[in-house]
Each structure stands twice: as C-alpha cells, then as structure tokens.
C-alpha positions, 0 to 999 in steps of 0.5 A: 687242140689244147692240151699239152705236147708230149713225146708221141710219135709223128703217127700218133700224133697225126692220127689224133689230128683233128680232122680240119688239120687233116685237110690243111696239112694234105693241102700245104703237102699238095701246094708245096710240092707245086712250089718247089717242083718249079723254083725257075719262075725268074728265070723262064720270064727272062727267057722269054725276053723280060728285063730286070725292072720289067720282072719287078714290075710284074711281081708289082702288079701281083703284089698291088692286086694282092694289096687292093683285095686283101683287105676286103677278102679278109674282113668278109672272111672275119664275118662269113665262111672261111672256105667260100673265101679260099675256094674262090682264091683256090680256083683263080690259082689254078688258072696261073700255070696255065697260063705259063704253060701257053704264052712264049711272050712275057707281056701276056704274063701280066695276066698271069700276075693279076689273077696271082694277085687276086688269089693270093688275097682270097687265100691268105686270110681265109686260110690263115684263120682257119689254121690257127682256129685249129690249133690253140696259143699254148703249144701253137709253135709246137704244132706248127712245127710237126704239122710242118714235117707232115706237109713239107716231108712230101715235097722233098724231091719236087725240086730234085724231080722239077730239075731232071725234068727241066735237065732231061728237056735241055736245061734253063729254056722256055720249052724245058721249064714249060711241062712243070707249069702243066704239072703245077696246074694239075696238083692245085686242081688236086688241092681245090678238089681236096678243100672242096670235099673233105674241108668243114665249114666253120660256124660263122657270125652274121654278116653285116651290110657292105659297106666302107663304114662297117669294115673301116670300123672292123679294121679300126678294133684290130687297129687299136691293139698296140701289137697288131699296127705296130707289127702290120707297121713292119710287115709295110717294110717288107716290100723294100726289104724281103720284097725287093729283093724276091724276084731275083735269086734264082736268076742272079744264081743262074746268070752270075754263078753259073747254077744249072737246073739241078744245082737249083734243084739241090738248093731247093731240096736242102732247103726244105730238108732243113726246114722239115728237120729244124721246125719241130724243135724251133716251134718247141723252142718257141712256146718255151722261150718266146716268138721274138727271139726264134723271129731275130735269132732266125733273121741272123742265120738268113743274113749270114746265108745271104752274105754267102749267097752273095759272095759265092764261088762254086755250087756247093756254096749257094748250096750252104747258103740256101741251108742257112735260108731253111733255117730261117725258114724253120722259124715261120713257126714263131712268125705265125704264131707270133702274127695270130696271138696277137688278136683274138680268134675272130679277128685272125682274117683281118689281122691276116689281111692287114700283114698281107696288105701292108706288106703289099702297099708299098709293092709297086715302088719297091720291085721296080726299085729292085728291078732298077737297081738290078739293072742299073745298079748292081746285081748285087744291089737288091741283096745289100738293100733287103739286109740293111732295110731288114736288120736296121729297121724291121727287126728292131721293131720286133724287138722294141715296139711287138709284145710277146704273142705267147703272153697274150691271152686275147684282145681285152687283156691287150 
C-alpha cells in the first residue's frame, strides 16, 4: 500500500483496498460492534456477587494468561502463518460470552478470564503483524486513521442498541445484560467464519526447532533496538497505570453517578462517533508532524476526560468526558504506528508480542491493587494513581527515551 494519500473519496479509497485489508477491516467492524454493543461487563460480575478486588483479580488472571502465551504465540507467528495463530486465538474468544451467558455465579467466570487471557495472546501478535504488513510506513497513520471510519462506523449504535436491550430487560441486572453475551457469541463466530474463508495466508519463513535457546535468541534481535526495549519498558507500566484503573469505570459510573444503561450506551457511542470523526485527521496529522506529539497531545485531552469523569455531577458530564476519551482514543493511530516502525516487518509478532507481555508482567499485582484501592481506599483512588503513574512516568519515556517510528526506515539503520 505505498504511494502517497490523496484527497479521494472513502469509496474510492475502499475500493482500492487490498483485498487482506478488506478482511481486516470487516473484522475490526464484526469485533467492534461485539464490544461496544455490551460495555457492562463490571457491572454484570458485581451483580453476580463479586467484590472490587475480587473483579481485579479476574482481570489479573486474564492478563497473567495473556502475558505467559504471548511471548511464545508471537515468536511462532514471526516464523509461521500468521492466520493459524489468530484463528486458534479467534476460536478460543468465542467460547468467552458463552460462558457469560450460562453461569449466575462469578467464580465459574474465572474460567472465562483464562481462556480470554489465552486468546487474547493468540490474537494480538498474529493480528497485529498482519495489519501493518498491509499497510506501508509513509502514510501508515493515514491509513489507519480511514481504515478506522470503515470498520468502527458500523458499531456506532452497538451501544445505543445494547442499552435498549439491557433497558427494554429491567436496567443494569444479571438477567437483562445476559442475551448481549449470546449476541457477542454469535458476531465473533461471524468473524472466525470471515478470517477463515476470505483471509490469505502470508508467505512464511521456515520455522526453526522449538526451543527456549531459539526463541530467546529471536527476542534478544528485537531487544537490541534501543526504541523497541525502551518502548516495551513503558508499556511494562501500563498495568499500574491504564491497567489498574481498566476494570472499574463503568462500575464507578453506575454505582456513584447514578448512570443508567442508556447513559452508558451514549457514552459509548460519542466515544466512538469522535473516534470515527477524529482518527482520519490525526493519522494525517501524525505522518507529517510525528507519532510522539499526537501520542502525549492525545494523553492530555484523556487526563482532562478523567479529571471530569472524576468530578462529574450529572449524565451529560460523564457524557463529555468520555468525548474527551474518543479523542484520545483517535490517537491509537500514532500509537500503532509508532509501535510497528520501530522493528522491521518480520519482527512486527515479536514486537507485539513484547508490548502485550510487558504490559501484562505486572497484571496480577496491579488489578489487585486496583481492586484494594477500590474497596479500601477510595473509588476515586484508581483514576488518581493511573493519571499520576501515566503522566509522570510513561509519557515522559515517549518523549525522552522512544525515536520517532516515521524516521525509521528499518532495524539496520537503528
């Protein structure tokens, strides 16, 4: 996909898509729609009798799983086809709503977060790599940022439509959020379905003897990029920042600010509305002017939502503030980009694989923390620590220690 971006029109532009992008684009439109038709995933377990640290401990699990497979799953995705690693991922992510849907009890959903954690390090290395194989440096956050109003413009009233179900059902109650779990099931079936018959494989290397020699020595090639550890440094930071903090907005929304299902249901639809709107601009903004000021520009506007989020006293408020979350979210474009220039293409897995797992190593302390300081603390409390760690921390990282991803051409020149 070189060439430079012109003012063409979104058919157009679509139209000329390579078939690969095609795919990945019906399937982000399938997943998305999946996630934000149900954003009441906190506060279905605390409905069925879990507390705070009890959630953060679940989240824990999911994450500790993701960490320990991750690192293998992208290193064989690095050296084989990328589309066996993510259906096996694809496949397991189905089984998760199910089980939503059938228990009444929060401890079988320990299950449930294991095999998340499983197919979640399936998924992101495989998937990853094969996005931005499809799309080259020069205009990357360009196109991520069009690619992005393709596949999130679909899922614009999956929350509207989750929260007249869940309305409709008796408001924020086990046995009302419980038919969105069916309805998940059945759009990721959809997407497996998808990937399986319309994805091409990639042309893969051949794969070398399994073992912890081989692959330590794959990791240690991407290791040795200064960019790469010092960017998979502060994504390690991420569990007691970002993290911490994950499991617990829509509950402290809910339970604090009296936000009903559809108040949660606007939230999540003006949040991507702005996504949607925002990311084309950004991603241009972002080839011409660099990753790293759209990454801490956008990191600002979201500590501003959080502080209003916060400080919120009526719907319209958490409303706003979760505007002000899209617009960072729009951002994810430089964060991609940034993430995947840093290595060459054939190392896109491992590099994947190393932000997902460092983000991860420290899962198990930090949502536990988060859940203590949710119960014992404050409710407030995991917002204050995720701004302080983030700000103070891991963007001046970015800004100090991570080249420009734009700048480089690949790994020798690094």
């Amino acid at each position: 996909m070189g060439g430079k971006m012109k003012n063409n029109n979104l058919k157009e532009f679509f139209i000329k898509l390579p078939r690969n992008l095609k795919v990945i684009i019906a399937r982000f439109s399938l997943t998305y729609f999946a996630m934000n038709l149900n954003p009441y995933g906190s506060v279905y377990i605390a409905a069925l009798g879990a507390t705070g640290t009890e959630l953060g401990l679940l989240n824990s699990i999911s994450l500790a799983f993701t960490c320990f497979f991750v690192f293998m799953t992208g290193w064989i995705s690095d050296r084989s086809d990328r589309k066996r690693m993510f259906l096996i991922g694809a496949g397991l992510g189905v089984i998760v709503p199910i089980i939503y849907a059938f228990t009444n009890i929060w401890t079988w959903l320990i299950l449930a977060f294991l095999i998340n954690g499983i197919a979640e390090g399936f998924i992101h290395p495989a998937w990853n790599s094969l996005y931005a194989n499809n799309v080259s440096n020069e205009n990357r956050a360009s196109i991520y940022g069009l690619v992005t109003v393709f596949s999130l413009t679909p899922s614009l009233l999956a929350g509207i439509f989750g929260g007249a179900i869940v309305s409709t059902l008796g408001g924020l109650t086990v046995e009302a959020i419980k038919p969105l779990y069916y309805i998940q099931a059945t759009l990721l079936l959809l997407s497996f379905v998808l990937i399986l018959k319309f994805l091409k494989s990639e042309d893969s290397d051949k794969f070398p003897k399994i073992t912890l020699s081989n692959m330590a020595n794959d990791y240690k090639e991407v290791l040795l990029l200064k960019g790469a550890r010092n960017w998979a440094f502060m994504k390690s930071l991420g569990s007691l920042s970002i993290g911490l903090a994950g499991p617990f907005w829509m509950l402290y929304a809910a339970m604090f600010k009296g936000a009903s299902a559809m108040t949660v249901a606007y939230m999540v639809t003006l949040r991507s509305l702005t996504n949607i709107v925002l990311s084309p601009f950004i991603g241009r903004f972002s080839d011409r002017i660099g990753r790293k000021t759209i990454i801490l520009g956008g990191r600002a506007v979201m500590y501003l939502g959080t502080i209003i989020f916060m400080l919120s006293g009526a719907d319209w408020m958490l409303i706003v503030a979760w505007i002000f979350h899209g617009v960072s979210d729009a951002t994810g474009v430089a964060w991609q980009s940034e993430e995947v220039e840093l290595v060459d293409p054939n190392q896109r897995a491992r590099m994947t694989a190393l932000s997902v797992g460092s983000f991860n190593i420290l899962a198990v302390p930090a949502s536990i923390i988060g859940g203590w300081l949710w119960d014992d603390v404050s409710p407030l409390a995991p917002f204050i620590v995720m701004t302080v760690i983030d700000a103070l921390v891991r963007m001046p990282i970015i800004y100090f220690m991570v080249p420009e991803g734009r700048k480089i051409e690949s790994a020798e020149k690094q």
